[in-house]
N, C-alpha and C positions, 0 to 999 in steps of 0.2 A: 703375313709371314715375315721373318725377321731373316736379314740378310747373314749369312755365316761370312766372315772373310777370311781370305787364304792368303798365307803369306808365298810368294814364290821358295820353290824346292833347289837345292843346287843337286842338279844330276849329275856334275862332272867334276872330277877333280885331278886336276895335272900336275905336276909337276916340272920344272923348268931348270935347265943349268947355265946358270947366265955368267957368262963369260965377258971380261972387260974387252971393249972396241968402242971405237969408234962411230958417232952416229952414221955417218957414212956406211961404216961395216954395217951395223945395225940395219941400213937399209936393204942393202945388199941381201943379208939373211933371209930379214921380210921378204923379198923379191923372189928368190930363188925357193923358199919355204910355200911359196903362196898363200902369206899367212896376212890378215885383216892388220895385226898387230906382235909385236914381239918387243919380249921385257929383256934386259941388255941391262949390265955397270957398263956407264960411261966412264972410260978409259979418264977421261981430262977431269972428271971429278969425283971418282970414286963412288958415285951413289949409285943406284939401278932405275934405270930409267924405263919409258914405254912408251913406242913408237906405232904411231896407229897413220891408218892409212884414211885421209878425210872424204866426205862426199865429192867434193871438187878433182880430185885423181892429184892433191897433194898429199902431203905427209903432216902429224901432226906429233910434239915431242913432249911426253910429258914427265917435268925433273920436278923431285921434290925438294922441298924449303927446309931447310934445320935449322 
């Protein structure tokens, strides 16, 4: 028998209002949110960045290249 593959399904789709701050604020958000990650404009460069929370119980920042 010949194997069918699946591609994964997106069940979910959100929606986000990302307001300029601070990585700091950004943390803060996460924190209080009790969220894994949250997408944030960094205030100091105008882009929108995503702040995720790493297996080590640090922080992890991810800004895109233009």
């Amino acid at each position: 028998p010949e194997a069918v593959e699946t591609l994964p399904t997106i069940i979910k789709n959100k929606s986000y209002n990302i307001k300029p701050m601070s990585v700091e604020e950004a943390a803060m958000q996460m924190d209080l949110l009790d969220k894994d990650f949250f997408v944030f404009t960094n205030a100091s460069s105008g882009n929108i960045n995503v702040l995720h929370k790493r297996n080590d119980g640090n922080f992890g920042l991810i800004e895109p290249i233009k």
